[in-house]
C-alpha positions in Angstrom: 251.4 129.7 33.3 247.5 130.4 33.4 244.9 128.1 32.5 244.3 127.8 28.8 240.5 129.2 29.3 240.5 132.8 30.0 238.2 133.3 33.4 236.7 136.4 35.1 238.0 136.7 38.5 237.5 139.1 41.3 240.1 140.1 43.1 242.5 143.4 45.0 244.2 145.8 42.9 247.6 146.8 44.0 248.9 150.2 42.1 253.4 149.8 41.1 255.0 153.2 41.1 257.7 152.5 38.8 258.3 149.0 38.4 256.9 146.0 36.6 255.8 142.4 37.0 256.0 139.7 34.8 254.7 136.3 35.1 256.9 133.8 36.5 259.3 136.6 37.9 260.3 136.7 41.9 260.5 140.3 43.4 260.5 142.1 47.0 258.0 144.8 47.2 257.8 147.8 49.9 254.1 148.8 49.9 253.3 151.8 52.2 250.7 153.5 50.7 247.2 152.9 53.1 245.1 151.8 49.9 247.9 149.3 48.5 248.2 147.7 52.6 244.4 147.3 52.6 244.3 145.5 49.4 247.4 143.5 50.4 245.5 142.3 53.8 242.4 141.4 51.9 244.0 139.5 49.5 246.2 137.3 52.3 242.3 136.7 53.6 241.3 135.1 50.7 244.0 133.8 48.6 246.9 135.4 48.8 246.6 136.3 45.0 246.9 140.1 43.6 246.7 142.1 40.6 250.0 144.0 40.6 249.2 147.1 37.9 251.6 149.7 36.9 250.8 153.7 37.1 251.3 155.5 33.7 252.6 158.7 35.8 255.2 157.7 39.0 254.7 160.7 41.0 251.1 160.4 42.0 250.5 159.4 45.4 246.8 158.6 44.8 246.2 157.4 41.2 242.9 157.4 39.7 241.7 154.5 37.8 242.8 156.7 34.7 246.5 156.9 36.0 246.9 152.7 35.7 247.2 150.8 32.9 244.6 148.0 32.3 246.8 144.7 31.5 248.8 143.5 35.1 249.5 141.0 36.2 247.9 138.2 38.6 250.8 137.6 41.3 250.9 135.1 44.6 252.1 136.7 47.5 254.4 134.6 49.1 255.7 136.3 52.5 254.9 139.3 54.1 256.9 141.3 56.7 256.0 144.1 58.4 258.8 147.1 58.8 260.2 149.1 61.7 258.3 152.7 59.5 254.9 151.1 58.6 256.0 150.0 55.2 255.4 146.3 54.3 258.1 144.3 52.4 256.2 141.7 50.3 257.7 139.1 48.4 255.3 138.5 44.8 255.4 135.7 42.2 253.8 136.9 39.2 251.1 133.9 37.6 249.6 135.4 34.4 249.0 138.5 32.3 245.2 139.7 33.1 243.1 143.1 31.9 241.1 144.9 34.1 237.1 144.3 33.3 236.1 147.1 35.3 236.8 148.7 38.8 234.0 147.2 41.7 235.4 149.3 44.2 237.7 152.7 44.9 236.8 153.1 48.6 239.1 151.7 50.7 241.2 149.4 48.4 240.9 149.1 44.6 239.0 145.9 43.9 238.8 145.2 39.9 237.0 142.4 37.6 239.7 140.7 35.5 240.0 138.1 32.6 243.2 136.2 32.5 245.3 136.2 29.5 246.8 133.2 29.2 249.7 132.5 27.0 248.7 132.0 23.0 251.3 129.4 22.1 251.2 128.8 18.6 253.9 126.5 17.3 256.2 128.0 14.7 259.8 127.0 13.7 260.8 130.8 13.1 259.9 130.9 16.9 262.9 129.1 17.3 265.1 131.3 15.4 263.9 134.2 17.5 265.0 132.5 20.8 268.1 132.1 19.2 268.3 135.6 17.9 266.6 137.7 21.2 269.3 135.2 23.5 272.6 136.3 20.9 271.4 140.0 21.0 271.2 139.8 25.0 274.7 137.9 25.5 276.0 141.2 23.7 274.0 143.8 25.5 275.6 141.8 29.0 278.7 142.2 27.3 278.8 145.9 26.5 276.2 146.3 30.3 278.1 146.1 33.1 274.7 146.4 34.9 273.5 142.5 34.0 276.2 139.6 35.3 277.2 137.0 33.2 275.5 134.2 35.2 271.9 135.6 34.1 272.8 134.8 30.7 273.2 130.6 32.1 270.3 131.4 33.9 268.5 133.1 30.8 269.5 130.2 27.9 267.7 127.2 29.9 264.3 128.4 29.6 262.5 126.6 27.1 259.4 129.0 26.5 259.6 131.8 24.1 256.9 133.8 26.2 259.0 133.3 29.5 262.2 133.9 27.7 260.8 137.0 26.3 259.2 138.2 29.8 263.1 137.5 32.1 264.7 139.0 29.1 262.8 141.9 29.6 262.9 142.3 33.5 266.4 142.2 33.2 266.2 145.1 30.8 266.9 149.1 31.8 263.8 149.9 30.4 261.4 152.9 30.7 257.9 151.4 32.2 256.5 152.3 29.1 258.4 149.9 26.9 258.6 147.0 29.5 254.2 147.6 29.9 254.7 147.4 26.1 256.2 143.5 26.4 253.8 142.8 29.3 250.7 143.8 27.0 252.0 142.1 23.9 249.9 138.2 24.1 251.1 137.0 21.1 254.7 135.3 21.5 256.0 135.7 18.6 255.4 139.3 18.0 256.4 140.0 21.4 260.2 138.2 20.7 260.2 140.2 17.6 259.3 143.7 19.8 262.3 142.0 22.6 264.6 142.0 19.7 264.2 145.6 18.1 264.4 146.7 21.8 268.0 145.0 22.3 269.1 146.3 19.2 268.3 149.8 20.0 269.9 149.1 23.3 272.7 147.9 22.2 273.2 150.4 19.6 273.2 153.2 22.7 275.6 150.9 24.6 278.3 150.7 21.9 278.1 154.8 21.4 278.2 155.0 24.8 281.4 152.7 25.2 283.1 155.1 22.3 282.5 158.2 24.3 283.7 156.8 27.6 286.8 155.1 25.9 287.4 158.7 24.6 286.9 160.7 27.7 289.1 158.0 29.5 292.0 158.6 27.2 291.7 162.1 27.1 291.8 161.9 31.0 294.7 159.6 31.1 296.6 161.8 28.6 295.8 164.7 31.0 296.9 162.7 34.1 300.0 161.6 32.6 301.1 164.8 31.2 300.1 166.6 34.4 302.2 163.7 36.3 305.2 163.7 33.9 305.4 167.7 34.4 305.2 167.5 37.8 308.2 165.1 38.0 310.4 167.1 35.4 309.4 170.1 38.0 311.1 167.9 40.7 313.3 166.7 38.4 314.7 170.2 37.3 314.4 171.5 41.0 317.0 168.8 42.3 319.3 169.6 39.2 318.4 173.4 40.1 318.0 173.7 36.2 315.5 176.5 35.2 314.3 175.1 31.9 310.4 175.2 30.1 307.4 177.2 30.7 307.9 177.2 34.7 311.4 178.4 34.6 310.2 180.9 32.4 308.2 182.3 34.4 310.4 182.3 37.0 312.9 183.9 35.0 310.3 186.9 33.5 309.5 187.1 37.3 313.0 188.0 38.3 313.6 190.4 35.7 310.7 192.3 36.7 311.7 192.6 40.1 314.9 194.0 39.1 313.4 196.4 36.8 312.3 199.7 37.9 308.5 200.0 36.5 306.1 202.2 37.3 303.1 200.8 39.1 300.7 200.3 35.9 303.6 198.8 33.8 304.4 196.3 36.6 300.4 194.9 36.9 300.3 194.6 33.3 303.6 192.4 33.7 302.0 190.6 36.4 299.1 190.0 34.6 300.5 189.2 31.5 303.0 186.7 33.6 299.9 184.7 35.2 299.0 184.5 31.9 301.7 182.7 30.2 302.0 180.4 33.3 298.3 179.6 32.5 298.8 178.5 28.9 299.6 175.4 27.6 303.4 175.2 26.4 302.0 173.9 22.7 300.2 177.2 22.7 301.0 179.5 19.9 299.5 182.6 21.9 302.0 181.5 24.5 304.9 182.9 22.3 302.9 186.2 21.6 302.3 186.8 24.9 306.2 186.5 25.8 307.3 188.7 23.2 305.2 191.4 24.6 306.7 191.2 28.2 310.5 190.6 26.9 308.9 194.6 25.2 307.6 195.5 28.7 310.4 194.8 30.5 313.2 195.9 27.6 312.1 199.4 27.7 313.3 202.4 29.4 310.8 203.6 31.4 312.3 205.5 34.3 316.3 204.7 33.3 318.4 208.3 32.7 321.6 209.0 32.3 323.2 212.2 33.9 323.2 214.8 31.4 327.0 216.5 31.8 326.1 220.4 32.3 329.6 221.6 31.7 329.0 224.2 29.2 332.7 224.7 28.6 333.3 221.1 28.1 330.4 221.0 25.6 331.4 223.7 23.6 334.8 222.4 23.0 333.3 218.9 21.9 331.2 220.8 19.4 333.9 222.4 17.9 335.8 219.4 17.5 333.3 218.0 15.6 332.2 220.8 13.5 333.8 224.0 12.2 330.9 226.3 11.3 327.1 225.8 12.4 327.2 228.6 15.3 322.8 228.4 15.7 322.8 225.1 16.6 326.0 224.9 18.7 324.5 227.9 20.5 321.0 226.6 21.0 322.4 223.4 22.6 324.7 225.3 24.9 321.6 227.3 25.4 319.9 223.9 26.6 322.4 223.1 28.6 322.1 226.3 30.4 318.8 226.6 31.3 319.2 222.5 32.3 322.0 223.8 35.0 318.9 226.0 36.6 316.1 224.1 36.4 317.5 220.8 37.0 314.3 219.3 34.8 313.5 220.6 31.3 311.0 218.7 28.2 313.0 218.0 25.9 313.6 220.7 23.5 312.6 219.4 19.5 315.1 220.7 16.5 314.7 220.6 13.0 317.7 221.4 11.2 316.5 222.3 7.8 320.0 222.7 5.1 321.2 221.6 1.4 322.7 218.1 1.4 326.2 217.5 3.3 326.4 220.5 5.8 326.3 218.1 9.0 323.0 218.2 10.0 322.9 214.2 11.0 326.4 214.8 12.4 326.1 217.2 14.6 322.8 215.2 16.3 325.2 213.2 17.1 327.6 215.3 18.7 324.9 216.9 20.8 324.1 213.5 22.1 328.3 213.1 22.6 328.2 217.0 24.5 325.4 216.2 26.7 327.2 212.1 27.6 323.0 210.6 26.3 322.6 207.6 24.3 322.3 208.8 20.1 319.3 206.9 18.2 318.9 207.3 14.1 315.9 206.4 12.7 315.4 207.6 9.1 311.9 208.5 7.9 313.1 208.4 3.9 310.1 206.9 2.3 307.6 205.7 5.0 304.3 205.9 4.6 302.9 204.0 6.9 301.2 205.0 10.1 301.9 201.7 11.8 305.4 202.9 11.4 305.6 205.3 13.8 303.2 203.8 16.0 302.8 199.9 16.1 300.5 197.3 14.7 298.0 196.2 17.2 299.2 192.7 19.3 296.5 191.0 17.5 298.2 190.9 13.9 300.5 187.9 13.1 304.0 189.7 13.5 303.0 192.7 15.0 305.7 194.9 16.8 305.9 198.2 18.2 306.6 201.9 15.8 310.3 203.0 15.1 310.1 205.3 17.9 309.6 202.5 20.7 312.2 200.4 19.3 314.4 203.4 19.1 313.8 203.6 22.7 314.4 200.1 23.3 317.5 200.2 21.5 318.9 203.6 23.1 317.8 202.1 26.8 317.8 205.2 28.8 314.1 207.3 29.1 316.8 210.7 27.6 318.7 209.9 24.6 319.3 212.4 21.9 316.4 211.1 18.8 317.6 211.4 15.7 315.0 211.5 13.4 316.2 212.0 9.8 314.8 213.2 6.5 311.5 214.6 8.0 310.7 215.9 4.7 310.7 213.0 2.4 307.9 211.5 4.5 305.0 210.0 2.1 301.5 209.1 2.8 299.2 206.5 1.0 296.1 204.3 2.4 298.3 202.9 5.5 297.7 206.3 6.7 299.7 209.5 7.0 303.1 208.5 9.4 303.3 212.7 9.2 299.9 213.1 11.4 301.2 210.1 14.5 304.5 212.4 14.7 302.2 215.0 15.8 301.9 213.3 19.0 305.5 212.4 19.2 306.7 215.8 18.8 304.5 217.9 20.9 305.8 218.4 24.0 303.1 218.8 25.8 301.5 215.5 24.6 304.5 213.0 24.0 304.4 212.5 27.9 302.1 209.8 27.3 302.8 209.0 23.7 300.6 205.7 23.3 302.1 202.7 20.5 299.6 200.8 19.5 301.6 197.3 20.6 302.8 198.2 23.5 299.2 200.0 24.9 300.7 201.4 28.3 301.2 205.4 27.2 305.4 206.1 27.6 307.0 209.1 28.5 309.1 211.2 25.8 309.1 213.9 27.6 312.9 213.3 28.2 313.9 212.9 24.8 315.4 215.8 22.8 314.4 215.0 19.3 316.7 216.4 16.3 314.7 216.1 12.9 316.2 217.1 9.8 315.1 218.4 6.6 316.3 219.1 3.4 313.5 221.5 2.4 311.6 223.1 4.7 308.3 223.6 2.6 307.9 219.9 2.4 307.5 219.3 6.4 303.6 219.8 7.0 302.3 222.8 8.5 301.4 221.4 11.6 304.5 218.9 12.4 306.4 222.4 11.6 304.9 224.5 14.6 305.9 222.4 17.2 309.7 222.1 16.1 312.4 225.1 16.2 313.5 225.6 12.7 317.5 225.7 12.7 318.4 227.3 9.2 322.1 225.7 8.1 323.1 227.4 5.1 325.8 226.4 2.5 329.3 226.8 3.3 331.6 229.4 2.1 334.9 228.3 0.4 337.0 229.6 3.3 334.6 227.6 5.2 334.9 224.8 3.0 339.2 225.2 2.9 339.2 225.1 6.6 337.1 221.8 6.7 339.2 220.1 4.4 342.1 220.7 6.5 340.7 220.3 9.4 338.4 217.5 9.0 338.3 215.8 5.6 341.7 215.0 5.0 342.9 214.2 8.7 339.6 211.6 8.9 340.4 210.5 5.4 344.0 210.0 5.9 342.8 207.9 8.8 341.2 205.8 7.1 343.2 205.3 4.4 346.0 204.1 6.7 348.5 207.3 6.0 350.5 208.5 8.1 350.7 211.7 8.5 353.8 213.1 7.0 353.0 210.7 4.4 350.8 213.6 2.1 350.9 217.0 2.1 348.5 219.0 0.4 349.2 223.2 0.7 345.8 225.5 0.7 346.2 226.4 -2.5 345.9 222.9 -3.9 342.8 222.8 -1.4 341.2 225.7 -2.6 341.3 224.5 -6.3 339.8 221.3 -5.4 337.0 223.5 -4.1 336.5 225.7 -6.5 337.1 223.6 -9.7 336.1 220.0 -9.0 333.0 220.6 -6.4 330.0 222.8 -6.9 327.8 222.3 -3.8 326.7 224.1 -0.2 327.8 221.1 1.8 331.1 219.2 1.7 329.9 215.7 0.7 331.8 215.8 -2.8 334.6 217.9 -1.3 335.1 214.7 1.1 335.0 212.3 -2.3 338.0 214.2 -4.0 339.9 214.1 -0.6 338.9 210.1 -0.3 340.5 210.0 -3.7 343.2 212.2 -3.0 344.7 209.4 -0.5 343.8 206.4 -2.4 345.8 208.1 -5.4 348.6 208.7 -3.0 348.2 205.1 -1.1 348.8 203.1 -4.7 351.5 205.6 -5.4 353.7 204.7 -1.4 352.9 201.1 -1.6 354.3 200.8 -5.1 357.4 202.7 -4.4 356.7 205.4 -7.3 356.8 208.2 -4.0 357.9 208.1 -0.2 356.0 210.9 0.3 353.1 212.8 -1.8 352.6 216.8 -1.8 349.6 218.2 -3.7 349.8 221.6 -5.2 347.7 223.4 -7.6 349.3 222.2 -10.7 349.2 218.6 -10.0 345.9 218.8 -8.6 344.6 217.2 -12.1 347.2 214.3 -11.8 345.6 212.9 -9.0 341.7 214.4 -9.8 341.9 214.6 -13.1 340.9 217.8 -15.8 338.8 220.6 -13.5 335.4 219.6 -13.6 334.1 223.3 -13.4 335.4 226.5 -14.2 335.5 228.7 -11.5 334.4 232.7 -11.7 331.2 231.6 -14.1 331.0 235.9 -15.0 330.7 236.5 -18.5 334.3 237.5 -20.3 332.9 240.5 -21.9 329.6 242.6 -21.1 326.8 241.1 -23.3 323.5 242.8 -24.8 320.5 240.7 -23.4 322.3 238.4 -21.1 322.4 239.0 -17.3 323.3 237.1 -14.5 320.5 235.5 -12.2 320.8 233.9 -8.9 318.6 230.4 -8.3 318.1 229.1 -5.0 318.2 225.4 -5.1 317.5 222.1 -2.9 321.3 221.5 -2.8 322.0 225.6 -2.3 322.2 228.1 -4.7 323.2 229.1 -8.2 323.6 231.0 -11.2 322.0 231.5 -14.1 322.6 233.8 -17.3 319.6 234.8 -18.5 319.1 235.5 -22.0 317.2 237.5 -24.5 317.0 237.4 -28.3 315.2 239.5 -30.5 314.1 239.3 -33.9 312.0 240.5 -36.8 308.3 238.6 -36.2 304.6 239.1 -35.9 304.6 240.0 -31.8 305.4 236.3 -30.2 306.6 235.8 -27.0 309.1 232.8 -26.8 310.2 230.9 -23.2 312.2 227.8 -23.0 314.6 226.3 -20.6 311.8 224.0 -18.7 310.5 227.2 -16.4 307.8 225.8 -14.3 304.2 228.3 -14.1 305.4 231.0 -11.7 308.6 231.2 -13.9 306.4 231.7 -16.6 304.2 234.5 -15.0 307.5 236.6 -14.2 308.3 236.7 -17.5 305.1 237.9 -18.5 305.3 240.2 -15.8 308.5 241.3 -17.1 307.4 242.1 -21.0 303.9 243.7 -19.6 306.6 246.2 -17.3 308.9 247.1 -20.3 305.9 247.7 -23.0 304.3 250.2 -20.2 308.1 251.6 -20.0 308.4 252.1 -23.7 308.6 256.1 -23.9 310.9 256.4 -20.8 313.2 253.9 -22.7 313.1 255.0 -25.8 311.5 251.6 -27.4 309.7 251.5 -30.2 306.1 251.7 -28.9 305.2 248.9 -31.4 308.1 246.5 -30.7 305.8 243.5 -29.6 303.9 243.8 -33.2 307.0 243.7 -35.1 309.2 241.2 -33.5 309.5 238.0 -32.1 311.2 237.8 -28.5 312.7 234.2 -27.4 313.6 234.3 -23.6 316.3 231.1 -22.8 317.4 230.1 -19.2 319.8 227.8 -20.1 320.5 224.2 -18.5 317.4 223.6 -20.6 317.2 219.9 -18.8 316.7 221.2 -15.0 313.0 222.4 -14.1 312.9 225.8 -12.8 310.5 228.1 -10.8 309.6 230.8 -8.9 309.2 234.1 -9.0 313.0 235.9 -8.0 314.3 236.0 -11.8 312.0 238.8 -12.7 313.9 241.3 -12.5 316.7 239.9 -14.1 314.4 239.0 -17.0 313.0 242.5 -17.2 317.1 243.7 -17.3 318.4 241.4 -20.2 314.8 242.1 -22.2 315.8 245.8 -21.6 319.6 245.7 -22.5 318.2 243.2 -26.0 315.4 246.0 -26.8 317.7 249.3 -25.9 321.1 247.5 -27.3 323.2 248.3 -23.9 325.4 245.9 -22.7 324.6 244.4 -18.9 327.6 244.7 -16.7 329.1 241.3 -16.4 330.1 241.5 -12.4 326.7 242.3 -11.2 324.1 239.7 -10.4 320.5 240.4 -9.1 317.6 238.6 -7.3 313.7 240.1 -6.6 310.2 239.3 -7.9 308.8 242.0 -10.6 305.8 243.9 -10.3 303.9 245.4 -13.4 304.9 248.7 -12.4 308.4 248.0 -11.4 308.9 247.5 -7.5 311.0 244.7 -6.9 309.7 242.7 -4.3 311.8 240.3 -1.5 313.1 236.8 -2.3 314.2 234.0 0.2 317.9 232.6 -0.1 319.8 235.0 0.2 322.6 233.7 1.9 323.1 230.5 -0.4 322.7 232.7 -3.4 324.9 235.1 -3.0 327.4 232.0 -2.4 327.0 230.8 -5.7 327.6 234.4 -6.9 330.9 234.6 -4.6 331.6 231.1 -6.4 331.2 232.6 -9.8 333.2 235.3 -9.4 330.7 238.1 -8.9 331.8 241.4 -7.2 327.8 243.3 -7.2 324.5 241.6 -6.6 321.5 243.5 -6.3 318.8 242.3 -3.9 315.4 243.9 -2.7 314.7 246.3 -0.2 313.1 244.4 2.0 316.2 241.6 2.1 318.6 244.3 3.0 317.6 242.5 6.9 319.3 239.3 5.4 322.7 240.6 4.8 324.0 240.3 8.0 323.4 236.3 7.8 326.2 236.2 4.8 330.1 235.3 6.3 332.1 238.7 6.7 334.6 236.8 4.2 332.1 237.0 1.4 330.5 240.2 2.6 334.3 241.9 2.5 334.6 240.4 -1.3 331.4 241.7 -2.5 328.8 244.7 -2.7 325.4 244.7 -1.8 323.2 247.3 -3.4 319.1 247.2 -2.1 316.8 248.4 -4.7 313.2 249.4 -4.3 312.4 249.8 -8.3 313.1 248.8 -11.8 315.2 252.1 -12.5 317.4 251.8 -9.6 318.2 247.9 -11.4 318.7 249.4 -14.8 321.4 252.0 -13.3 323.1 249.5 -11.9 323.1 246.8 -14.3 323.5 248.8 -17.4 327.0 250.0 -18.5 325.3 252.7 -19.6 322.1 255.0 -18.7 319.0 253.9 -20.8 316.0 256.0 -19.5 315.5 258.6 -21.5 313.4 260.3 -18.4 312.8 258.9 -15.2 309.0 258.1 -14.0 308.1 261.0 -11.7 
């Protein structure tokens, strides 16, 4: 402690870089600076006391008197010992707090006035408290410090003086200069153990955040460390028990696959890649899952695996026709494949689309190409999608994503060539998912699908190889552009000789089959056949033929296992026994030749028809009657048809003003079932004719064309599957256009030999066909 009267004294100023000292506190000093060794030496000469100041800035080598703060203080130097580099080590006791009067000399040493600032000790019981307070606060900074030792705090608690406490306290502090010069120039005691103890609060404060944090860190580095160790020993674990379990067997596994795999040299880095990857991720992962998915994809395909297509032609053939009786186009353009496969060894896939009416074997015979050829057969049915993703994959960032139908078909058929099946092209839809129509694009054009790209799987794949079969029930519906890069195979209906032979040949032996008959357990004779096809099914393919024969053998099952027969044989007249009462009556041909009713022929989804127009006539004001649901063009033939016989009026010998006087009421019948198109016009015009002229129409002959308003009869398409429906019906004449006389040759000789075929060119030639009788009065020249 300083005397209790402040004095001016004259003494050496020594500059601190960075540290600070209080009075009554012991510290070693180095001083090497030449200014602080000069004022060092002159103040040994006088005696041995120093003003030890700090510098507000720790860098400068030279401070100014600016750069030092004006309260030190006075300290004793009590040893000095010179060092090996020049520096001094000095060992200071600090005395008292003194400010700085004013600066004598800078020259060679700093040499200051002071005034001494002895201790104001005012006694105050709250002093008391503080002690207590500022020495509480410190034992719990030592506590949570692991820089201050527990023995400072013994050495700390007996000092008596609150100024002295304060100024070891503070020493002992990790203070910035600026708060510990802040304690050295606070005089007054009391507000300096008040300053000591917001200080320690704040440090403390910083030390308990700072214990959180590290206790966190350190437990998320232990749980590290111990799951890290506890992997490592299940690694050594499962290696001496050669078990391949978890992430790392995993891996190991995936790795193995690939190497057996045969990938082309993209595919395989993105496998390695993707590989690294999952080894990388943390088995909790949920990415880690996605990830494996994807290469279980990678590696599942077929990317360069074929199997030998089997070139025998005759071999194929005879497969073919086991499986199918009929269908010669496509049988033919396969064996044509196969043909041009034998000389050029490698071929793009040709692409199919078998467009035919319900039940004529389109899907089936797919799959006997795929049995000729010895490839894998895939079905996928495109019935209703509408999605684009469909056809091509989601993208691997959606939850659930997966590749298109057409990779997992390939997937599925595992070999880079199967046969493709893809069915009901034609009842594709389109909505906002986008149009599934448009990716097939890509799919089926054989000059792109080499590197058809899915949007899961990223790494374009090779259909190249595939020979894709699409079917189709109407060829109108397929869009333009998915349509010119197929081959359109046209299956018609079957005939009923076509259909007879089926039966026997395929129907009932397959149904029998399955029934568990043997096979001298039913007969049925062709004729019983050929009523079943004629009077209880009406369609081009042989879907409801196969029904009746399914019912056939469960009829004759019930009747074997219950004793009533040993034995079953179907003929015509117990055909309803077994089926029940006809459910159409075969040869549809009017009874008796009719005035205003003529036979028309309908081309249909399902094949064809016929239809008996019909025309009634009666007394009116001019009004032109159509009902039977006819759709616009329907409607526009019609007119067609009345606007051709009012111009025709003097050559037929009409009444010029027949339109004023009467009412005309044109019925298609089946009033229920929408109807269009343009091909009944002529046979409209006929039974309009035959109403206004009163001649009967000839009930054998049927007719197809489009109507002009002068009279040419323009072509039709159908032709084939109409003129079944007229063999069906009992017709013996059908009169087509001109222009269709091409499409004859597509009708079965065992129709063609049945019927006649007459081409017209004109109205007249349809009325001196169709009329029993002329009714052109003179003939337009």
């Amino acid at each position: 402690m300083g005397p209790n009267k402040p004095k001016i004294r004259r003494m050496p100023l020594l500059p601190l870089r960075g540290l600070l000292v209080y009075p009554s506190m012991v510290l070693h000093l180095d001083v090497g600076r030449e200014k602080s060794v000069k004022a060092l030496e002159k103040a040994m000469v006088d005696d041995s006391l120093i003003l030890l100041c700090s510098q507000s800035e720790v860098n400068l080598e030279e401070p100014a008197k600016e750069d030092i703060y004006t309260i030190g203080t006075v300290s004793k130097v009590r040893q000095m010992l010179k060092l090996p580099n020049g520096t001094i080590r000095v060992l200071v006791e600090g005395v008292v707090r003194a400010e700085i009067q004013e600066y004598v000399s800078t020259g060679d040493y700093f040499e200051v006035t002071l005034k001494e600032l002895p201790e104001q000790m005012i006694p105050d019981p709250e002093i008391d408290a503080l002690m207590r307070t500022v020495l509480n606060q410190f034992e719990h900074y030592i506590n949570l410090s692991k820089k201050v030792t527990p023995e400072t705090l013994a050495a700390v608690s007996d000092i008596e003086e609150p100024g002295r406490l304060a100024d070891v306290i503070c020493s002992h502090l990790s203070l910035k200069i600026k708060d510990k010069q802040e304690i050295l120039e606070t005089i007054n005691v009391r507000a300096r153990l008040e300053k000591l103890l917001d200080i320690l609060n704040n440090e403390r404060e910083v030390l308990e955040l700072e214990r959180k944090i590290s206790q966190r860190v350190k437990k998320q580095m232990e749980k590290t460390q111990k799951e890290y160790y506890l992997r490592e020993q299940m690694k050594a674990i499962q290696k001496e028990l050669g078990d391949k379990e978890g992430r790392a067997g995993e891996v190991e596994e995936l790795r193995a696959q690939m190497e057996e795999a045969e990938l082309p040299e993209k595919v395989r880095e993105k496998v390695e890649k993707e590989i690294d990857r999952l080894e990388k991720m943390p088995a909790s992962s949920a990415e880690g899952g996605v990830i494996r998915t994807y290469i279980d994809w990678l590696l599942a395909l077929p990317w360069s695996k074929k199997t030998e297509d089997d070139l025998d032609l005759a071999r194929a053939e005879e497969i073919l026709n086991e499986d199918h009786y009929g269908l010669e186009k496509p049988k033919e353009r396969v064996l044509e494949y196969l043909a041009v496969q034998n000389l050029v060894k490698k071929m793009k896939g040709p692409i199919l689309c078998l467009v035919g009416p319900p039940g004529v074997g389109k899907t089936s015979i797919a799959r006997s190409i795929a049995r000729s050829l010895g490839r894998e057969f895939i079905r996928v049915s495109l019935g209703g999608v509408r999605d684009e993703a469909e056809i091509r994959g989601h993208r691997r960032t959606y939850v659930g994503a997966m590749p298109g139908r057409i990779i997992q078909g390939m997937k599925s058929a595992g070999t880079a060539n199967p046969i493709f099946l893809l069915d009901e092209i034609d009842k594709m839809a389109m909505d906002f998912r986008g149009d599934p129509s448009a990716a097939l694009l890509e799919v089926l054009d054989p000059e792109q699908n080499e590197t058809f790209s899915d949007h899961y799987i990223e790494i374009p794949f090779d259909l190249s190889n595939v020979m894709f079969v699409t079917t189709a029930n109407v060829a109108q519906n397929i869009p333009r552009p998915l349509m010119d890069r197929m081959e359109m195979l046209y299956i018609p209906g079957y005939t009923e000789l076509e259909k007879l032979q089926i039966a026997r040949n395929y129907l009932l032996p397959k149904q029998e089959r399955e029934h568990g008959l043997q096979e001298d357990q039913l007969a049925v004779d062709d004729a019983a056949l050929m009523t079943i096809v004629r009077e209880y099914t009406r369609e081009s393919g042989v879907r409801n033929l196969e029904q009746q024969m399914a019912s056939l053998c469960r009829k004759s099952a019930k009747r074997i296992v219950s004793k009533t027969d040993e034995r079953v044989v179907v003929t015509p007249d117990n055909v309803k026994d077994f089926l029940g009462p006809a459910k159409f009556r075969y040869g549809m041909a009017e009874e008796a030749d009719q005035i205003g009713a003529v036979t028309g022929l309908a081309w249909t989804e399902v094949g064809g028809d016929t239809l008996v127009i019909e025309v009634s006539i009666m007394p009116g004001s001019g009004k032109l009657t159509l009902t039977g649901k006819l759709g616009d063009v329907m409607k526009e033939s019609a007119q067609a048809a009345f606007s051709y016989t009012r111009s025709r009026v003097k050559e037929l010998d009409i009444a010029p003003d027949f339109h004023e006087k009467n009412d005309i009421h044109i019925h298609i019948p089946e009033g229920a079932i929408p109807k269009d198109g343009p091909s009944a016009g002529i046979t409209m015009a006929t039974a309009l004719i035959s109403a206004l002229t009163n001649i009967p129409v000839n009930r054998h002959v049927a007719m197809t064309g489009e109507i002009t308003l002068r009279g040419r009869v323009l072509p039709i398409g159908g032709l084939k599957e109409k003129s079944l429906a007229a063999h069906r019906a009992g017709i013996k004449t059908i009169l087509l256009p001109k222009d269709n006389e091409k499409d004859i040759q597509e009708i079965p000789d065992s129709v063609r030999s049945e019927m006649t075929f007459i081409p017209v060119s004109h109205m007249d030639q349809v009325l001196e066909h169709a009329l029993i009788r002329p009714a052109l009065v003179q003939k337009q020249v």
